[in-house]
N, C-alpha and C positions, 0 to 999 in steps of 0.2 A: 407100286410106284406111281402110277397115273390116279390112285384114289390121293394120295398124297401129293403132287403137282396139283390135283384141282384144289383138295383143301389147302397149298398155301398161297392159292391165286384169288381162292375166296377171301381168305383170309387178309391180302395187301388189298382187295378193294373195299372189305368192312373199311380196311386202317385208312386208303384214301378218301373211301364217302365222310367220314368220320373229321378227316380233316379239311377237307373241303367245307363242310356244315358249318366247323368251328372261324373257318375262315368269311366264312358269308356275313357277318355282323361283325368281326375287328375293326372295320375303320367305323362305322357309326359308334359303336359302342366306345371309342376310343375317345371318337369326338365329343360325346356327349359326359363321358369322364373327367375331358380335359374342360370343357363349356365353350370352345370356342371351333370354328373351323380354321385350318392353315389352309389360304390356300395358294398355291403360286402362280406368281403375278410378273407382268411384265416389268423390266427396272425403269420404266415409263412412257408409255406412247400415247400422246392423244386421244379421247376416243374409244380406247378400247382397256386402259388402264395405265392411270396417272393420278398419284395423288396432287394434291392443293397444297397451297401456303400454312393452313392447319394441319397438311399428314392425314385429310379425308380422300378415300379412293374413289376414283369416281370413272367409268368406262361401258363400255359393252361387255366385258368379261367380268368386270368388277360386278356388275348385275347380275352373271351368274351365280355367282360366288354368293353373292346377296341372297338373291334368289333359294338356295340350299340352304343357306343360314336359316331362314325364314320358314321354310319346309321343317326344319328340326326345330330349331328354337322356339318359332315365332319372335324371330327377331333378328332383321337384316345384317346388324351391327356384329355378331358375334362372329367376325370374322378375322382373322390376324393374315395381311398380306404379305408374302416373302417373295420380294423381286426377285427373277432370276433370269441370269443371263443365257442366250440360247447354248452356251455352252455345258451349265450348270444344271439347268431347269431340268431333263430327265434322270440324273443323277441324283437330284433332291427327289424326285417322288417314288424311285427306287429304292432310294433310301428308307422313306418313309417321313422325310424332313417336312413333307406336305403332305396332305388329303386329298387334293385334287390338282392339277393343274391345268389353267386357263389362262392360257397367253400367251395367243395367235400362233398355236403351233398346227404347222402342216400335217395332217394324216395321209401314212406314204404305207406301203405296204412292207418296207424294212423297221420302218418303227413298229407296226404293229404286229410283227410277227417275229422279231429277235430281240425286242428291247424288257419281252414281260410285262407291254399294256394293254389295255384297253382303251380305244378311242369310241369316244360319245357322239351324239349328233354332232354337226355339224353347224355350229350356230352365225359364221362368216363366210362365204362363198369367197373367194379371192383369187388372185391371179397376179405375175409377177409383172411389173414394167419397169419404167425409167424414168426417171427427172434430169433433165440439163438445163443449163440456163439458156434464155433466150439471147443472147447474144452470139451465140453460136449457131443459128439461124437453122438448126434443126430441126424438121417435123416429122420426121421415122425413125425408128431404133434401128433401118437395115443402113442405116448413113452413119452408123459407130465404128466404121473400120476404122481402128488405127488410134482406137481412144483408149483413155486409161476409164476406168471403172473402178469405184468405189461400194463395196460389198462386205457384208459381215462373218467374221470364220464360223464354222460350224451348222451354217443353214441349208435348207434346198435353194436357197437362193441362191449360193456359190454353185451348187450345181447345174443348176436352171441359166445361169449366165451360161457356163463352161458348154454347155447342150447347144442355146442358142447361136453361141457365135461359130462353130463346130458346124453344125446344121447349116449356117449359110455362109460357110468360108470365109467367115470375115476376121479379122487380127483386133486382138485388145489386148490389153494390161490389165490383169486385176490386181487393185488396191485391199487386202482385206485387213481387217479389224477384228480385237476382242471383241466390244461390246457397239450396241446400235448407235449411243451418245458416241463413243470417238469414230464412227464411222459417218454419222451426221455433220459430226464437226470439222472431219477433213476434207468434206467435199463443199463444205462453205466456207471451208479455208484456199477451196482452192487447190487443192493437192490431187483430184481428179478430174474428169471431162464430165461424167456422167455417174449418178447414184443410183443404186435398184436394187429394189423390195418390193414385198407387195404391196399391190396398186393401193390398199388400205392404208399400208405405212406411207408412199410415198405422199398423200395428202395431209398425215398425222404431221411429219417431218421437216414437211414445207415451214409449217407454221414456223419453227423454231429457227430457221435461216434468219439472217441479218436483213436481209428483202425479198422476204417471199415471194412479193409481184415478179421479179425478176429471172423466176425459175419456170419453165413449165413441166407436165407431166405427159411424155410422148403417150400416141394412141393403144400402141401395140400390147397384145396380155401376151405373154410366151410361155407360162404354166397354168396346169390348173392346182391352186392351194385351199383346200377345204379343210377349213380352221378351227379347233373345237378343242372340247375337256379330253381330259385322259387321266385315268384310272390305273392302278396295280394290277394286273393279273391275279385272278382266284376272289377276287373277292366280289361274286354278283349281287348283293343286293346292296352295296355301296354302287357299282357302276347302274345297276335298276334305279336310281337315287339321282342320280348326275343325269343319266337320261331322262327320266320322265319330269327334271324340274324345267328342262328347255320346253318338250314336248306339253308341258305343263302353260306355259308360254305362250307357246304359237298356238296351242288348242284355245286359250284365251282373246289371243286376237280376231280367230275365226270366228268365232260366237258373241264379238261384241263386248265382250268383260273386260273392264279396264280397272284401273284401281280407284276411278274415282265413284266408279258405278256398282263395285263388287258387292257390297253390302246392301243395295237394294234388288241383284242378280241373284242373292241366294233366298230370295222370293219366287223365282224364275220355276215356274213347271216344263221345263222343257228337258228332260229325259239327259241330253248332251251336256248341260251347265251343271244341272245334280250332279250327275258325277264328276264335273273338275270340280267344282264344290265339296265336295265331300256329303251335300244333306242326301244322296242317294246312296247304294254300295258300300264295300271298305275295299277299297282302294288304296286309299295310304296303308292298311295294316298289310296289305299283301308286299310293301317295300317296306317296312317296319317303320313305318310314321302316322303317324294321327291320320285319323280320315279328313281333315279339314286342309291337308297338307296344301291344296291349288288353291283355297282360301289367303292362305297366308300368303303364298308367292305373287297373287296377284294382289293383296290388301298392301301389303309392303315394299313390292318394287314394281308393279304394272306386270303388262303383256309385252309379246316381243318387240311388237310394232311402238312402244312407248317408248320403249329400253333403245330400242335404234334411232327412233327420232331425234333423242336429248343426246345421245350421245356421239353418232356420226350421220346421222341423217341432215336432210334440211332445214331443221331448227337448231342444227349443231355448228360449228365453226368450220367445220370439216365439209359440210354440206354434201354427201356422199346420197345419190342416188341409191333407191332401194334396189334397181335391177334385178337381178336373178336371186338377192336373199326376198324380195317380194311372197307372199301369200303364195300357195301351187293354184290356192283360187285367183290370184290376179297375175299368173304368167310366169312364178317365179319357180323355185327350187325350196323353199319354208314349207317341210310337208310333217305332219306329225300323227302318229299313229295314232287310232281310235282307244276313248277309255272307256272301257265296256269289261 
């Protein structure tokens, strides 16, 4: 009885190694079946993923996205964006209705232990606050007793509000919404006291008020939201993929590699550049991609620091201080593991 217990114990974990293997290349292989990546995207925020007047995407996650393309294809473009709303968005990549999703969702430890994902780096550091308008001569969030609030269903934002006023016995009304556009638009309608998101969106979101000037964004962070991709469960060298295209990134920014310099860096004898290059090791082949894989990510959308500047940094409209997404070499939390 017990030589029979171990052979059928041997035996269900042949059958799981076996499916786990076959599982480790389904979504690349899928992808590259299909020619395009899916990947989901936010239904539009400033900054971090919004298309233009021609339906071109353009953001800090939309670079990610890019970024993978470019790793596989060699080519940014091969990307098909599917907005989704915070409701929707982990139901589509459970589904399987996307490849990856990036946009700005919070890594909580109920998501990544009961939803069947995997979350990636971390490629937005954030924190939740508030916008009011200034005429309400507010300049703390602990001066919100008694206001209504304006917040969207289904996020840690509703929770993060519920926590904070909780925490400091204060009274509010929360207003919530489906999606971020009607929850934007009621509170420049006027239909609350106060909006809150994270401190990223509530700079995206200003933009789109009737007069921006007229709102500010209180000081106060009252969560920590670390924002990044997320992957299906079981499948590692799709999430190996997703990870090392960021780390692929910030490894570039450290070393100086930008996209407009890449091509005279893979001249570069310095040990660290060969291999985000590809002309040293294989690297890419140990995540099932070309060894030139950091070639491309940076020949086609830049380094991190590039991809933040143009799109919420201070050459952006959003003008967002680098703070704590900063370099771990210049003070920040942007730390990415050695490729060796």
């Amino acid at each position: 009885m017990k030589k029979l217990l171990m052979s059928v114990a041997v035996g269900a974990a042949v059958v799981l190694a076996a499916g786990a293997a076959s599982a480790q290349t389904t979504t690349l292989n899928q992808v590259k079946a299909r020619g395009t990546l899916q990947c989901g995207s936010n239904t539009g925020l400033a900054g971090f993923g919004l298309p233009d007047a021609q339906g071109v995407w353009a953001g800090l996650d939309v670079d990610l996205c890019r970024a993978m393309s470019a790793a596989i294809f060699n080519d940014p473009t091969k990307v098909k964006f599917v907005p989704l709303s915070s409701k929707d968005r982990f139901t589509a990549l459970q589904s399987g209705e996307v490849d990856v999703l990036v946009r700005n969702t919070t890594w909580t430890m109920s998501r990544d232990t009961s939803l069947g994902l995997e979350f990636g780096p971390v490629n937005y550091y954030d924190g939740q606050g508030f916008m009011v308008r200034k005429k309400l001569k507010i300049a703390s969030a602990m001066e919100l007793s008694g206001a209504s609030v304006c917040t969207q269903q289904g996020t840690t934002t509703e929770l993060n509000l519920a926590d904070f006023f909780r925490a400091n016995k204060l009274k509010y009304e929360v207003v919530t919404f489906a999606t971020s556009d009607e929850t934007i638009k009621a509170y420049d309608a006027g239909r609350c006291d106060a909006f809150t998101t994270d401190a990223s969106g509530l700079y995206s979101e200003r933009l789109r008020l009737t007069a921006p000037d007229d709102h500010i964004v209180l000081p106060e962070i009252i969560s920590k939201e670390p924002l990044g991709p997320a992957t299906r469960h079981g499948d590692n060298q799709w999430f190996d993929i997703v990870k090392w295209t960021h780390y692929a990134m910030l490894t570039a920014e450290e070393l100086g590699v930008t996209k407009a310099n890449v091509d005279e860096m893979m001249k570069s004898t310095n040990p660290d550049v060969k291999r985000l290059l590809g002309t040293e090791g294989k690297f890419g082949e140990a995540i099932g991609l070309p060894n030139d894989w950091g070639y491309r990510i940076i020949k086609h959308v830049g380094n991190y620091g590039e991809s933040f500047e143009r799109n919420v940094g201070m050459g952006s409209r959003l003008k967002v201080a680098r703070g704590v997404n900063a370099l771990w070499t210049k003070g920040g939390l942007q730390y990415a593991p050695p490729i060796r």
